[in-house]
N, C-alpha and C positions, 0 to 999 in steps of 0.2 A: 504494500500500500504506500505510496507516495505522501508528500507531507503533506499538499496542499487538500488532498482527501480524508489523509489525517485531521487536520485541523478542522475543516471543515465539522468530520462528525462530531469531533470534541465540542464548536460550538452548539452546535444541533442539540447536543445531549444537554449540556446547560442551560440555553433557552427553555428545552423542554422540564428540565429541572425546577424551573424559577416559576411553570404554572400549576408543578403536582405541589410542591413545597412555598408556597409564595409567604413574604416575608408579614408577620401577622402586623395587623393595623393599629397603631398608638397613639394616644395624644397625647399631647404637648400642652401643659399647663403653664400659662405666664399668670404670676400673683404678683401686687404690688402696686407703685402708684400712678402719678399723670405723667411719669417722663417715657411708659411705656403704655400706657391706656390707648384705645381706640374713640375715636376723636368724631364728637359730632361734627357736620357738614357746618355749624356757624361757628365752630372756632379753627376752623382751617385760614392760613393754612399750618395752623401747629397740629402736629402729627409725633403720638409717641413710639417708640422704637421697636415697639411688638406689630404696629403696622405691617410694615414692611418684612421681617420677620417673619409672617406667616406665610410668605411665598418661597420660602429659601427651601422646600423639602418636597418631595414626591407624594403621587396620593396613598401612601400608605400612613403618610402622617396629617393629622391634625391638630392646629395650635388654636387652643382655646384661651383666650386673650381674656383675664376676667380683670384684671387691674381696673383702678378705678382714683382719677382723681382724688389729691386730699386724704389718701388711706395712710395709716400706718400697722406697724403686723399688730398695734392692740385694736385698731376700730374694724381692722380688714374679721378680725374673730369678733369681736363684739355685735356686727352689725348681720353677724350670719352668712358672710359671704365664703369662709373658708369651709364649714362643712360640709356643703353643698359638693364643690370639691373634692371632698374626701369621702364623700358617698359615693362618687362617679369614677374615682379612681380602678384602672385594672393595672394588673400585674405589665410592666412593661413600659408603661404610661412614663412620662415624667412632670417633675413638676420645679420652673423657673420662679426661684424666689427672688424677690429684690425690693429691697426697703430701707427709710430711713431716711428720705428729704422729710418728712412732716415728721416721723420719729422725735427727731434729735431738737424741733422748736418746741422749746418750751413754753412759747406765748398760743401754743395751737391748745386743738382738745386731745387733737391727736399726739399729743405730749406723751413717750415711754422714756421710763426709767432705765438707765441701761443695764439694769439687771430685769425689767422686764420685758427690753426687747431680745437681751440675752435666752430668755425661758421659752418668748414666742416664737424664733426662730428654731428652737431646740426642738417645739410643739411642734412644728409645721416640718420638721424634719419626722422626727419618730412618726408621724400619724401617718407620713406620706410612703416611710418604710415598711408599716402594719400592712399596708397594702402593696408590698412587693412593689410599689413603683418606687419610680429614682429620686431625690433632690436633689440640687444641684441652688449653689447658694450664689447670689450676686452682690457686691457690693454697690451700693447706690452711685449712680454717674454721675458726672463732675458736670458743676456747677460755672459755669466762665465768671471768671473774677480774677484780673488780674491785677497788680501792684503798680505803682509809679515806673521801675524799672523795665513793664513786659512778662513780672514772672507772674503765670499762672500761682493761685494762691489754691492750698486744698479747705473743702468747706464740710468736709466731711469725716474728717480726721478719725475723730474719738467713731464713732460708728462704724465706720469701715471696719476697724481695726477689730471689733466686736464682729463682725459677719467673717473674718479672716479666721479670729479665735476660735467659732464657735464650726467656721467650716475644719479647723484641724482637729477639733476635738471630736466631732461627731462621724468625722472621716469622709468627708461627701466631698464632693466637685466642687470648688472655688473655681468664679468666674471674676476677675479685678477686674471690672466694670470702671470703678473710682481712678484705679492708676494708668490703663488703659485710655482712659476719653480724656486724661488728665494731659499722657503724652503727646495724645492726637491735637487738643485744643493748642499744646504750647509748640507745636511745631507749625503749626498754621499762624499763630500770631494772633495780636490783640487784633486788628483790622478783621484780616479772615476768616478768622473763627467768629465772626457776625452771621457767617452766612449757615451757621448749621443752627443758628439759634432763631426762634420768631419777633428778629426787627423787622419793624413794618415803621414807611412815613406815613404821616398824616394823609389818608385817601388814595392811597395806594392799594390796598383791601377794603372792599365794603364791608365786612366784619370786625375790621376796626378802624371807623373813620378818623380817631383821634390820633393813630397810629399805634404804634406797639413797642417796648424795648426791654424785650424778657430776658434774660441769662439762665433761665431753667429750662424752657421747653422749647422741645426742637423745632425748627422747620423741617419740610420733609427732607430735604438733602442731608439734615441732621440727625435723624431719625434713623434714614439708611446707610449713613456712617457708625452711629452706634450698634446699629442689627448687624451688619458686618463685621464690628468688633466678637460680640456673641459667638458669631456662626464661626470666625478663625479662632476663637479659645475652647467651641466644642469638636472641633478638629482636631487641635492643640491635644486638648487631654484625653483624644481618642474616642470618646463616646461611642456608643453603638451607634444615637442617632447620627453621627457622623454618615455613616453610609446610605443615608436616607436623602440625603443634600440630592437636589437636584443634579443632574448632568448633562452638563452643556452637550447640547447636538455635533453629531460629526458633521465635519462638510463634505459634500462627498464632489 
């Protein structure tokens, strides 16, 4: 048998392989707040980073996006949105944690102690193991704030370093979300790192005629810089859903 009918059958067999055995079907849970939430049509164009995010995988996955404006991981349980979650969870499933821009203000409601966002993270880890699916923890993304000098400044310090802690002690996936969008903003600069954020002039947007000048929430081009960070650190640490990523078409 020659190679080229060698090969041939080998891929035959594989193909036909991939529809007796086909790879079972998972979702993908994003929990957490507005920097990743899905975005009513009157505050576009800010767009959070689970948007985009949802197109990065093949259909054997589904990313269910339940983030929500204004959450922290105490109101995100308090208000009933986490066991919902964890009633729907299967074996296989995962689930993308990230919190801690409303956490760590204490002038909010959504104000946690950092020993209790230390516990709720821990909560949201072990429930999400009960059910055989994955966690996988993220530290909250950085916030543009830079200094006189140009340097990015971190605004998130003391909590990060709690999502770092709590991702080594419970053994799970860390995603540095925080030191990640931290490097990305300061290589782009004070000026260009505008553009991944939602500045708006005055009537430039009919959604905000007065204009806009956020440093927290993305515009879309910021959105699918942060989704991009994500998807190359679940590459990075190998994941299974790694193999799920999309695959760019041949050209023939």
């Amino acid at each position: 048998m020659n190679k080229y009918y060698r090969n041939t059958i080998v891929v035959a067999l594989l193909i036909l392989m991939s529809f007796i055995n086909p790879p079972k079907r998972i979702t993908v849970y994003l929990i957490g707040d507005s920097t990743i939430a899905n975005k009513q049509v009157t505050a576009y164009p800010e767009t959070g980073w689970g948007m985009p995010f949802t197109y990065f995988f093949d259909s054997t996955v589904t990313v269910d996006n339940r983030a929500l404006n204004g959450r922290s991981t105490k109101t995100f349980i308090a208000e009933k949105r986490w066991q919902p979650v964890v009633d729907q969870l299967q074996e296989g499933d995962y689930v993308f944690i990230q919190f801690g821009h409303n956490d760590e203000v204490k002038t909010k409601a959504s104000y946690t102690t950092e020993e209790e966002f230390t516990t709720n993270l821990t909560r949201y880890i072990s429930e999400t193991k009960s059910k055989k699916a994955l966690p996988v923890l993220l530290t909250p993304v950085a916030r543009r704030k830079f200094d006189s000098t140009g340097k990015l400044l971190g605004t998130h310090d003391v909590y990060s370093e709690l999502v770092r802690s709590v991702a080594k002690k419970q053994n799970v996936p860390l995603i540095d979300l925080d030191i990640k969008s931290q490097e990305l903003l300061q290589k782009m600069g004070v000026e260009t790192s505008k553009l991944l954020f939602n500045h708006l002039k005055p009537n430039e947007n009919p959604n905000y005629p007065d204009g806009k000048f956020d440093d927290t929430h993305f515009s879309e081009l910021g959105a699918r810089k942060m989704a991009q960070i994500v998807l190359a650190e679940i590459k990075e640490l190998k994941l299974e859903l790694a193999e799920r990523i999309v695959k760019p078409a041949i050209k023939k």
